[in-house]
C-alpha positions in Angstrom: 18.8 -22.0 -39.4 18.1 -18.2 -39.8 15.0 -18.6 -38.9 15.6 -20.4 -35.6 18.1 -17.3 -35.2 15.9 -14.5 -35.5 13.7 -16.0 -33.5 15.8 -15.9 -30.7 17.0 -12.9 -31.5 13.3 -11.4 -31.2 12.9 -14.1 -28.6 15.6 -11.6 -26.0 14.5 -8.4 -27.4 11.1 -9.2 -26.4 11.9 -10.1 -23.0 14.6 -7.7 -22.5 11.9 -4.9 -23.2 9.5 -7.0 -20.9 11.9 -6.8 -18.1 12.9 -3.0 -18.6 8.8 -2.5 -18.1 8.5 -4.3 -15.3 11.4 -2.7 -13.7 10.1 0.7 -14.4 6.6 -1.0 -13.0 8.2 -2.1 -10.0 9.7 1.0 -9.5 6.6 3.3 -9.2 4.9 0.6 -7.5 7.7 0.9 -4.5 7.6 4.7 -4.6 3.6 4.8 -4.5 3.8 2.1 -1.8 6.5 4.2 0.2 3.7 7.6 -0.2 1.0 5.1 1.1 3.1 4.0 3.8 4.0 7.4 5.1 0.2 8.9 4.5 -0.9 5.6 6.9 2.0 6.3 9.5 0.8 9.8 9.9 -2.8 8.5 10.1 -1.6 6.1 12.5 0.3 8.7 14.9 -2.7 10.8 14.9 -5.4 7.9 15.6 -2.9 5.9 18.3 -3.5 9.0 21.0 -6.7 9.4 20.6 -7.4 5.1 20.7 -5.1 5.0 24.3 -7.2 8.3 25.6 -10.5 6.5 24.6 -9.5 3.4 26.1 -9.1 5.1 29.6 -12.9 7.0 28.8 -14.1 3.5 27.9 -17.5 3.5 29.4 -17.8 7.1 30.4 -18.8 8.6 26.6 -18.5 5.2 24.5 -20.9 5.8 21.9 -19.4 9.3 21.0 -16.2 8.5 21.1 -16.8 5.2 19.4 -18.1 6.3 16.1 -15.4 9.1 15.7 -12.9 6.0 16.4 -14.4 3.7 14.2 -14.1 6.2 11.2 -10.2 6.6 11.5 -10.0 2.5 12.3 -11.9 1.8 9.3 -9.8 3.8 7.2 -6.8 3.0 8.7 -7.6 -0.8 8.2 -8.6 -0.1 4.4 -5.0 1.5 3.7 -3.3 -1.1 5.0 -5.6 -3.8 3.3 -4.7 -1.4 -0.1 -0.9 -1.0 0.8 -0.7 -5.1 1.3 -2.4 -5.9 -2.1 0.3 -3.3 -3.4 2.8 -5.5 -2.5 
């Protein structure tokens, strides 16, 4: 019967410290998800001008314009992607 005792006894302790981690874990993980966030809103407040300005050049200097864009989409789309798997 002690036996069966302390094993419950180590049974809670163990999750208890388990669940303490985790919290801690999940924590961080909300706090480095907030700095992604806001990095990516920035990003995104920068980028959204210049995509609505290139939309109305569309056609007149596409392929310079295009690349430039693609580079910020690209990494715009991979912090998002990183953020999401984050969460």
């Amino acid at each position: 019967m002690a036996d069966v005792k302390e094993q419950i006894t180590n049974a809670l302790e163990h999750f208890k410290q388990q669940r303490d981690e985790l919290q801690v874990q999940l924590h961080l993980a909300k706090a480095d998800a907030k700095d992604e966030w806001a990095r990516l809103e920035k990003q995104w407040e920068e980028t959204k001008p210049k995509l609505e300005a290139a939309r109305e050049e569309a056609g007149k200097t596409a392929e310079s314009v295009g690349a430039a864009l693609g580079l910020a989409i690209d990494e715009l789309k991979k912090g998002y992607e990183r953020l999401r798997s984050r969460l």
